[in-house]
C-alpha positions as CSV (number, residue, x, y, z in Angstrom):
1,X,114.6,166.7,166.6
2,X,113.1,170.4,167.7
3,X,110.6,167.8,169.9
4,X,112.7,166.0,171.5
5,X,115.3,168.7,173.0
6,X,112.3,170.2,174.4
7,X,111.2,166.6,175.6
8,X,107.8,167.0,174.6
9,X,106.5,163.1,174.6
10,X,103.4,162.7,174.2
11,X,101.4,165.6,171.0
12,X,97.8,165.0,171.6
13,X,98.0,167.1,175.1
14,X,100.3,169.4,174.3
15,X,102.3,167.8,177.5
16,X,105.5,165.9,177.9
17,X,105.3,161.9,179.4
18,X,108.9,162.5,180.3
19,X,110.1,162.9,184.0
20,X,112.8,165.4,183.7
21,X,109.9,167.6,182.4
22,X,108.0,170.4,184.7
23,X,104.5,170.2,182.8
24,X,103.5,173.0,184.7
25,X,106.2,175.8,183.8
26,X,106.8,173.8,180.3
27,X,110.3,174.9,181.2
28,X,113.3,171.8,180.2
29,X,115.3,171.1,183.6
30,X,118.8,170.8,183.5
31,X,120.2,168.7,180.7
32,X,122.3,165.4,181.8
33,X,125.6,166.8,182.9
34,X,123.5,170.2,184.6
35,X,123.9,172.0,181.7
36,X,121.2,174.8,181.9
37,X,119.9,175.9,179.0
38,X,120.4,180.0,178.1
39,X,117.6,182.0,176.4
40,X,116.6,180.3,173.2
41,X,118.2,177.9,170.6
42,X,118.7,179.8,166.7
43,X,117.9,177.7,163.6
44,X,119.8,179.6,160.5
45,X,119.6,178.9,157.0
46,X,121.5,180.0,153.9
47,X,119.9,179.2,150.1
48,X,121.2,180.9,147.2
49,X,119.0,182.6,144.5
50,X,118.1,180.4,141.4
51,X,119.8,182.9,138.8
52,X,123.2,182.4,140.9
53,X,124.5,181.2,137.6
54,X,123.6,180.0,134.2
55,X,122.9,176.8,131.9
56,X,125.4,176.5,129.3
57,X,123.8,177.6,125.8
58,X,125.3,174.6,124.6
59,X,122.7,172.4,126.4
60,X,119.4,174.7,125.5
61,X,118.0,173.7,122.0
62,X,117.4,176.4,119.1
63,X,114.6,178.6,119.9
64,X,113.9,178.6,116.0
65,X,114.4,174.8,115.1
66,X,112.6,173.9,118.8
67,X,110.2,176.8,119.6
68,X,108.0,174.5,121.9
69,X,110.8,172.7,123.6
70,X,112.9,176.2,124.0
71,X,109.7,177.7,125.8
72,X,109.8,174.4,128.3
73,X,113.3,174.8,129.0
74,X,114.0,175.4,132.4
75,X,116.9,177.7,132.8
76,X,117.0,178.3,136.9
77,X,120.1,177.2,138.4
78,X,121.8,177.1,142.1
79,X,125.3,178.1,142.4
80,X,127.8,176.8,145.4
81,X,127.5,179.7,148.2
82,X,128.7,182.6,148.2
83,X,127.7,185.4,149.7
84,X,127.2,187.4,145.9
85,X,124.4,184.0,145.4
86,X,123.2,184.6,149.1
87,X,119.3,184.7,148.9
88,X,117.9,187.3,151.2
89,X,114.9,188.6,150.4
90,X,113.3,190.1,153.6
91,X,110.5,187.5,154.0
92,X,110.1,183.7,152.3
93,X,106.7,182.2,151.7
94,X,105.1,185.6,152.4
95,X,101.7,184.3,150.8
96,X,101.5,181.8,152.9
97,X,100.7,184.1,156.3
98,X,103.4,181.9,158.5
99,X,103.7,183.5,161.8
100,X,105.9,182.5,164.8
101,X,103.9,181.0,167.2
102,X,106.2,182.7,170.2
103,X,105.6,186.3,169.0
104,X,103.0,185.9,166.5
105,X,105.2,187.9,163.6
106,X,107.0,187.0,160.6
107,X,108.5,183.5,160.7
108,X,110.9,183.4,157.4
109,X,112.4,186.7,157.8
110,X,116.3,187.5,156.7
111,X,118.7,188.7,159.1
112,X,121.7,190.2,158.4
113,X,124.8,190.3,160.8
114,X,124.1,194.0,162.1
115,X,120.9,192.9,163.2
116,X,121.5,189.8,165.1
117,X,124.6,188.9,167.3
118,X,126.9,186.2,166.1
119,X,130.4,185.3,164.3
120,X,131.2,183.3,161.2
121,X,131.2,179.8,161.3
122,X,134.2,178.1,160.0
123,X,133.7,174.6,158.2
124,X,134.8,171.8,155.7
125,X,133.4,173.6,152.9
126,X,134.2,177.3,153.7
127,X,133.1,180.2,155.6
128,X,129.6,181.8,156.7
129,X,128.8,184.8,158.5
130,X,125.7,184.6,160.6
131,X,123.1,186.4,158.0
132,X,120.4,184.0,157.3
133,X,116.9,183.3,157.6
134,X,116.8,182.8,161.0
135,X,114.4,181.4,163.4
136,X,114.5,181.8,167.7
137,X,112.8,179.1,169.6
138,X,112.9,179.7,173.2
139,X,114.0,177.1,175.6
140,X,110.6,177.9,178.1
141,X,108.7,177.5,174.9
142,X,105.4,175.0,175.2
143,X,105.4,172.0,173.6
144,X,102.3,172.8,171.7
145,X,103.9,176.0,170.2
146,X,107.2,174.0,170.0
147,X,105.0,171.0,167.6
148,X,103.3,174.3,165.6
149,X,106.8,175.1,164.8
150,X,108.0,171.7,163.5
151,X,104.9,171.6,161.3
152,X,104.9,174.7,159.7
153,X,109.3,173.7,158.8
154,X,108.3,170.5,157.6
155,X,105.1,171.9,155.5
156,X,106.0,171.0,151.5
157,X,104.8,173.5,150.3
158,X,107.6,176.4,151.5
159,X,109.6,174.4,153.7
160,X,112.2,175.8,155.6
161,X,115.0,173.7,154.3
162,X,114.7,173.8,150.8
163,X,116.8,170.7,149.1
164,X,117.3,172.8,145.9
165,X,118.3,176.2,147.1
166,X,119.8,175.7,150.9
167,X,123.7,175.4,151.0
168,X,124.0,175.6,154.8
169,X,122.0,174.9,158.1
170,X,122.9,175.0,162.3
171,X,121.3,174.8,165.2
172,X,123.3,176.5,167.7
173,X,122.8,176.8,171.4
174,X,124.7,178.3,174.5
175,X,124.6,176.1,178.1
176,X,125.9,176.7,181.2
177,X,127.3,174.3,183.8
178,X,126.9,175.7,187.4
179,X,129.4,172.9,189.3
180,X,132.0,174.0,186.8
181,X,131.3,177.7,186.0
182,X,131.6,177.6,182.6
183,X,129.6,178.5,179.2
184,X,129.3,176.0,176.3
185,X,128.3,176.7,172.5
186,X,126.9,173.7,170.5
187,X,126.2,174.3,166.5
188,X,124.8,171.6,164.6
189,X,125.9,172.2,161.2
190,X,125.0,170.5,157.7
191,X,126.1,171.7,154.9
192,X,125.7,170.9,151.4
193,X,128.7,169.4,149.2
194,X,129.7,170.3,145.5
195,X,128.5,166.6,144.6
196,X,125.4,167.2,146.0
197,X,125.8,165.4,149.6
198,X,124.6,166.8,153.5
199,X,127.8,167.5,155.4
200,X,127.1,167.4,159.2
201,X,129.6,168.3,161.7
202,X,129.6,169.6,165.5
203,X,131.1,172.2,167.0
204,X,131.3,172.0,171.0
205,X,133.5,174.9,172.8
206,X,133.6,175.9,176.4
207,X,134.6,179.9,177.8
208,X,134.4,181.2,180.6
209,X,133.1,184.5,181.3
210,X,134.9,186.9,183.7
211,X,133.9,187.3,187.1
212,X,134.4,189.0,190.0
213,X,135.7,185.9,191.6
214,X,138.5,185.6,188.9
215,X,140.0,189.1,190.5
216,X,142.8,187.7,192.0
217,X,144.2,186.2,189.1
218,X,143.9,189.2,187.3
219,X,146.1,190.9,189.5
220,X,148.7,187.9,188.9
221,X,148.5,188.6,185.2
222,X,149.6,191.5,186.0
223,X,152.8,191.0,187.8
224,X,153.6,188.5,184.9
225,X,152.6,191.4,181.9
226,X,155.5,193.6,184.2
227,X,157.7,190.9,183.1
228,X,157.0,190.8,180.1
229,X,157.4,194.7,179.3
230,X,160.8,194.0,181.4
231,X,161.3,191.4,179.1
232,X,160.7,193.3,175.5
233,X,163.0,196.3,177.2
234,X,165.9,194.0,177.1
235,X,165.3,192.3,173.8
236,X,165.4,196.1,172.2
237,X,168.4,197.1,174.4
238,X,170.4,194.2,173.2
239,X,169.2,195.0,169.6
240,X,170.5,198.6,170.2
241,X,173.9,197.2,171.5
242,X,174.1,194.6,168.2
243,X,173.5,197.8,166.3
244,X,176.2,199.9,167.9
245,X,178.8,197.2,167.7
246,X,178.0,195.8,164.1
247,X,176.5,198.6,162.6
248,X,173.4,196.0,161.1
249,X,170.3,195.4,162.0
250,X,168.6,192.9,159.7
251,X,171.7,190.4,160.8
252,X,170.9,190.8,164.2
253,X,167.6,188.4,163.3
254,X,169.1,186.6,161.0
255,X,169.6,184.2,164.1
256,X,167.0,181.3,165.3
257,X,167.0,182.4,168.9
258,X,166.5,186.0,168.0
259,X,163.4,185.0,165.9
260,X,162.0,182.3,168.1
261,X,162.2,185.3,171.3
262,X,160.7,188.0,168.5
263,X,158.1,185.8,167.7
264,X,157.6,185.0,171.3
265,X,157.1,188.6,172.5
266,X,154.3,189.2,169.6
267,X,152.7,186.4,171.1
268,X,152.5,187.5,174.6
269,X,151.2,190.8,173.7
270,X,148.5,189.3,171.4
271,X,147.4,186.9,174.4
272,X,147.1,190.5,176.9
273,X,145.2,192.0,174.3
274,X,142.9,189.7,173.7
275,X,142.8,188.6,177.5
276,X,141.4,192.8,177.6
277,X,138.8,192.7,175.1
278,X,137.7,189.2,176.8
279,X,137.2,191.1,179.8
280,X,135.6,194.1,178.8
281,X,133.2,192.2,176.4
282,X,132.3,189.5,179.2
283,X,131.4,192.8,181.6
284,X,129.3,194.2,178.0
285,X,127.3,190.7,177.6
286,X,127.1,189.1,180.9
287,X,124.2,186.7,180.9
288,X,121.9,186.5,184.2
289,X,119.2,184.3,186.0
290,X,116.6,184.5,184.8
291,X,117.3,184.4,180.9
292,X,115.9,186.1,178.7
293,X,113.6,184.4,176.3
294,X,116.3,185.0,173.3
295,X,119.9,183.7,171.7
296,X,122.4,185.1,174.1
297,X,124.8,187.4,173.0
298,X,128.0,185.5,173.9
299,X,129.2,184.8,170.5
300,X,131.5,187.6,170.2
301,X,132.7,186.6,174.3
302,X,133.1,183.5,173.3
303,X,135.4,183.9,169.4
304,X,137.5,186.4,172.2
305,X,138.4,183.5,174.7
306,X,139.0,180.7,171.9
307,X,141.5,183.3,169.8
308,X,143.0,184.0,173.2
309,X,143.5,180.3,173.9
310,X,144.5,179.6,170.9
311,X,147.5,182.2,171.2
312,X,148.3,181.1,174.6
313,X,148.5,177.3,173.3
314,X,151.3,178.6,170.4
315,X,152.8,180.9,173.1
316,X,153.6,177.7,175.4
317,X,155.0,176.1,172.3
318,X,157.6,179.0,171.7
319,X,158.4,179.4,175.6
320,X,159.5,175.7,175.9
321,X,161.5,175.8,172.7
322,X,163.3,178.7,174.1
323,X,164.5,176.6,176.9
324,X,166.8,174.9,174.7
325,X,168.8,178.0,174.2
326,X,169.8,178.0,177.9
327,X,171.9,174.2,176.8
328,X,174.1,176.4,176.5
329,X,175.0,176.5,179.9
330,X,175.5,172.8,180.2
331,X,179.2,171.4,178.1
332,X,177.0,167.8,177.7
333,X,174.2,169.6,176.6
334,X,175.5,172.4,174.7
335,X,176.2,170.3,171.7
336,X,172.2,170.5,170.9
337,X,172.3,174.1,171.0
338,X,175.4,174.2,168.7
339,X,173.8,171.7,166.3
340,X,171.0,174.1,165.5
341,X,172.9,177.2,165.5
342,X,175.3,175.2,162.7
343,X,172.0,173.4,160.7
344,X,169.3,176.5,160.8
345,X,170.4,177.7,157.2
346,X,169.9,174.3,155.3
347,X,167.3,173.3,157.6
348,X,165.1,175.7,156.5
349,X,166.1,175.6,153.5
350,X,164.9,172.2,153.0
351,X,161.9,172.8,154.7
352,X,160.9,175.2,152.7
353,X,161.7,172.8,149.7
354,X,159.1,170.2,151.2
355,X,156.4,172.8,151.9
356,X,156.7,173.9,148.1
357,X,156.6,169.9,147.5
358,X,154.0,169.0,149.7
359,X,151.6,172.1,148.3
360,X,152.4,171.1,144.7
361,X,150.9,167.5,145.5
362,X,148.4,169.0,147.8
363,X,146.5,171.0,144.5
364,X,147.3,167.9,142.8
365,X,145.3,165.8,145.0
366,X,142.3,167.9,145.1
367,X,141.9,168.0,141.3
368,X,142.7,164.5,141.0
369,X,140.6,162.5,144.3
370,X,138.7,165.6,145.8
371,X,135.2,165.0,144.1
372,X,135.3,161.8,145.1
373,X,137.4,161.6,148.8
374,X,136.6,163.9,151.4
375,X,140.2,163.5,152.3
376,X,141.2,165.4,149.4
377,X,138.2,167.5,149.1
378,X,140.3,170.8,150.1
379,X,143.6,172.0,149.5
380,X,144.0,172.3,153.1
381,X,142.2,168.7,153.5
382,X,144.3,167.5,151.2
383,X,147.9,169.3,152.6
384,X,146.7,167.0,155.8
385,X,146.3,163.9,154.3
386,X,149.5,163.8,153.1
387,X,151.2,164.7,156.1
388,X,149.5,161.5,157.3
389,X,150.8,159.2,154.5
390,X,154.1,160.1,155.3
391,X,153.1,158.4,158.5
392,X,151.5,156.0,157.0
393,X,147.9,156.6,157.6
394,X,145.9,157.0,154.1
395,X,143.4,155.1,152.1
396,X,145.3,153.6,149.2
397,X,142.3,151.6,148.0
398,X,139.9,154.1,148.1
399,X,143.0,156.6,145.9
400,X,142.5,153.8,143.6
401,X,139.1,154.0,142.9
402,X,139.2,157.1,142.2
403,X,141.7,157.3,140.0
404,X,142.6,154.0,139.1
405,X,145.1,154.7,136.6
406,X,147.2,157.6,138.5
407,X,146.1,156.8,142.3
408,X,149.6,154.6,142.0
409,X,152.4,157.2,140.6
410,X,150.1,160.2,142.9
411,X,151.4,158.0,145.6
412,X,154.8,156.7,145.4
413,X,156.6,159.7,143.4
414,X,155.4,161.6,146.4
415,X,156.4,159.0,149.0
416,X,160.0,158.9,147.4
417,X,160.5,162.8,146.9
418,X,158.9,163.9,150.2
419,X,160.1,160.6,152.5
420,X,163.3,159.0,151.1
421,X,164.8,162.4,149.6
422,X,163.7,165.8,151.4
423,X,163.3,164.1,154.9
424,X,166.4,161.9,154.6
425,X,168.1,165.1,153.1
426,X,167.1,166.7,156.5
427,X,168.0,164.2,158.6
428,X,171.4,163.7,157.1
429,X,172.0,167.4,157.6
430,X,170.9,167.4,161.0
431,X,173.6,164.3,161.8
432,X,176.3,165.8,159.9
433,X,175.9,169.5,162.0
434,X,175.5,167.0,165.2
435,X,178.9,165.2,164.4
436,X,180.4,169.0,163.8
437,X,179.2,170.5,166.5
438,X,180.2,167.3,168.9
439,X,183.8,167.5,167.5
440,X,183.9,171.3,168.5
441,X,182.6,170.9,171.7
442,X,184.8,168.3,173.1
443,X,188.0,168.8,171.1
444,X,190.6,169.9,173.5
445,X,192.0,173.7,173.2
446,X,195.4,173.6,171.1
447,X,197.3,174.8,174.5
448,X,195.9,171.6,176.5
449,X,196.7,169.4,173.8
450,X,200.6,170.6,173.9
451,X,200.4,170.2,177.5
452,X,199.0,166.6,176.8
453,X,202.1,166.1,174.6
C-alpha cells in the first residue's frame, strides 16, 4: 500500500513506470482531484504489553502433580487496550539495528503525545490518543527508500504490526486542494475487535485555515457577536423584570422558550470562542510552500474548526425552532405555539420515560447480540439500532442467530413498549393539548357570544 501512494511501479530501478510520477525529483504530483500532498504521511501503532492481564489459575495444571507441563505453560496474555496495557517501551526490536532509511535513526521508537502533535482518535471501539510507535514517511521520499521501508515492516521477525500484541493502527495524512482552498485529513484506521477481528474505518474531514483573505468576513462576525451581546442583555433584563414581579427565579425557566433561548445563547458563545482559538491556532500552525519534509501540525487547527462546526450545526437547529415561538403572532398559527406551551410537562415526561426504556434495552442488547453483531456491539451502537427498528430498519434474522431463543421476545416486548405504548402515549398527548389549545384559540370571548345572542 506504502508503494503504491508513492506510485513507485516498477522496484528493480528504484523508479516509478507511472506518468503522474516526476522520476527526477521523486516527488508525487498532485493527487486526482489536485489534492497536494503536505509534509509526510504518519504510520502509528498501539500493542499492549503481554502481562496486561492474567491466565486464570484454574486453567494452569499443578505445579506438583505436573512439574514438566507447569514449566511449559505459557502464561503471557494481551488485554483489550487501554492506556494502563499501552506498550511503550522507548525502542522495539532494538537488536535488530533497524534504522529509518530518511534520517538514518531509530525506526520503532515510542512517542508520547508531548512529543509529537496530534489529537485522539475517536472510533467503534473506543478512544486513542496519539502516543504510539510512530513512523514519518515523507511524501518527497524515493521510491527505493520508500521499498526499504515496506521491507523492514513486513520483516517476520519484529514486524511492525504485530497480530498478537497490536490493538490499533492509522495512516493519517493532511492534503490541500488549491481550486478550493481548503485542508483535508485522511486516517486509515484498523483496529482490533474483542473477538479477535480487524476493524477498518475512514475518517475524511475538510478545514479551512484562516487567511488574510477571510478578513472581511471576520469583521461581519463581528457585527453579528454585537447582536448577540445585545441579545443576552435582554434575556437577563427580562429575567430581572420576572424576578421583580414574581419574586422566583427557577420558574422563570421552568418555560420551553426560556430554555430553548438559554440554551441558544450558550451555543452562540461556544461557536465565538471556538471561532477565536480557530483563528489564533491557524496563525500558530500555518503550513507553507514548500513543506516541510514532516506530519503537519494541523491536528489541533483542524479538532478547533470540526468542534466549531459542530456547535454551529446544533446552533442552527435551536435558532429555527425558536421561530415557532414568534406563531404567536399569527391567530391561525398560534394554536401550535399554544399546543406546546400546554403539552411540554407530559411530553417530556414521556420522553424521558422512553429514553430510560430505550437505554434499559440498549445494555440489554449489548450483552445479549454484541459479540456477535456489530450493530449491538456498543451501548451507544446499540441505543442506534434501536432507534432504527422503530423505523423499521434492523436485522431480525441475523438477532436470531444470535440468540435464537430470545432474539424474538428482545424484539417485540421492545417494539410494543417503545412503539404502540410510549410513542402512541406521546402522540395522544400531543392531539389532546392540540384539540385544547384549538378550542381556546377560536372560542369566542363570553362578551361576543352575548352579543351573538
Amino acid at each position: 500500500m506504502i508503494a503504491d501512494v508513492w506510485q513507485c511501479g516498477d522496484r528493480k530501478n528504484g523508479t516509478s513506470t507511472d506518468p503522474n510520477y516526476d522520476n527526477n525529483t521523486q516527488l508525487p504530483k498532485p493527487f486526482k482531484g489536485l489534492l497536494i500532498p503536505i509534509g509526510a504521511m504518519r504510520i502509528t501503532t498501539k500493542l499492549v504489553r503481554n502481562d496486561s492481564c492474567s491466565v486464570s489459575d484454574d486453567l494452569i495444571v499443578s505445579e506438583k502433580e505436573f512439574p514438566s507441563r507447569y514449566q511449559l505453560t505459557d502464561r503471557r496474555c494481551w488485554a483489550a487496550h487501554k492506556n494502563a496495557n499501552e506498550e511503550s517501551t522507548p525502542t522495539r526490536c532494538d537488536k535488530m539495528n533497524y534504522s529509518n532509511p530518511f534520517n538514518n535513526g531509530p525506526l520503532y521508537q515510542y512517542k508520547s503525545c508531548s512529543e509529537i502533535p496530534g489529537v485522539v482518535t475517536t472510533t467503534d471501539q473506543g478512544v486513542y490518543d496519539c502516543s504510539g510507535y510512530v513512523i514519518e514517511i515523507p511524501f518527497t521520499a524515493a521510491c527505493d527508500q520508500v521499498f526499504n521501508l515496506a521491507d523492514i515492516l513486513a520483516n517476520p521477525a519484529c514486524p511492525y504490526i504485530d497480530d498478537v500484541a497490536t490493538r490499533f493502527v492509522t495512516v493519517e495524512a493532511f492534503f490541500y486542494s488549491a481550486n478550493l482552498d481548503v485542508h483535508y485529513s485522511v486516517k486509515m484506521i484498523a483496529e482490533l475487535t474483542s473477538g479477535g477481528s480487524w476493524l477498518p474505518t475512514t475518517q475524511f474531514r475538510g478545514m479551512i485555515v484562516f487567511s488574510n483573505k477571510r478578513i472581511w468576513k471576520t469583521v461581519l462576525e463581528f457585527v453579528f457577536l454585537t447582536y448577540v451581546f445585545y441579545y443576552m442583555a435582554i434575556f437577563f433584563i427580562n429575567l430581572k423584570t420576572y424576578y421583580q414581579d414574581e419574586g422566583l427565579i427557577l420558574r422563570y425557566f421552568a418555560s420551553f422558550w426560556t430554555l430553548l433561548e438559554m440554551v441558544n445563547v450558550v451555543c452562540y458563545l461556544a461557536v465565538f470562542i471556538l471561532r477565536w482559538m480557530w483563528w489564533a491556532e491557524s496563525n500558530e500552525t500555518r503550513t507553507q510552500f514548500p513543506f516541510a519534509d514532516k506530519y503537519p501540525d494541523l491536528d489541533d487547527t483542524l479538532y478547533l474548526y470540526s468542534q466549531m462546526r459542530y456547535a454551529l450545526a446544533f446552533n442552527f437547529i435551536l435558532t429555527f425552532l425558536k421561530t415557532l415561538k414568534f406563531l404567536k403572532m399569527s391567530n391561525k398559527l398560534n394554536v401550535i405555539a399554544l399546543t406546546f406551551d400546554k403539552s411540554q410537562t407530559d411530553v417530556f415526561g414521556l420522553l424521558f420515560l422512553f429514553v430510560m426504556v430505550v437505554t434499559g434495552y440498549a445494555l440489554a442488547g449489548t450483552s445479549l447480540f454484541g459479540p456477535l453483531m456489530r450493530e449491538f456491539s456498543s451501548v451507544d451502537r446499540s441505543f442506534s439500532s434501536l432507534m432504527q427498528m422503530i423505523l423499521g430498519v434492523m436485522d431480525y434474522e441475523a438477532m436470531k442467530n444470535a440468540q435464537r431463543g430470545l432474539a424474538g421476545l428482545y424484539f417485540w416486548s421492545y417494539l410494543v413498549i417503545s412503539f404502540f405504548l410510549i410513542l402512541n402515549f406521546i402522540v395522544a398527548v400531543i392531539s389532546e393539548a392540540f384539540t385544547q389549545a384549538g378550542e381556546a384559540e377560536f372560542s369566542p370571548p363570553i362578551s361576543e357570544g352575548l352579543l351573538m345572542i
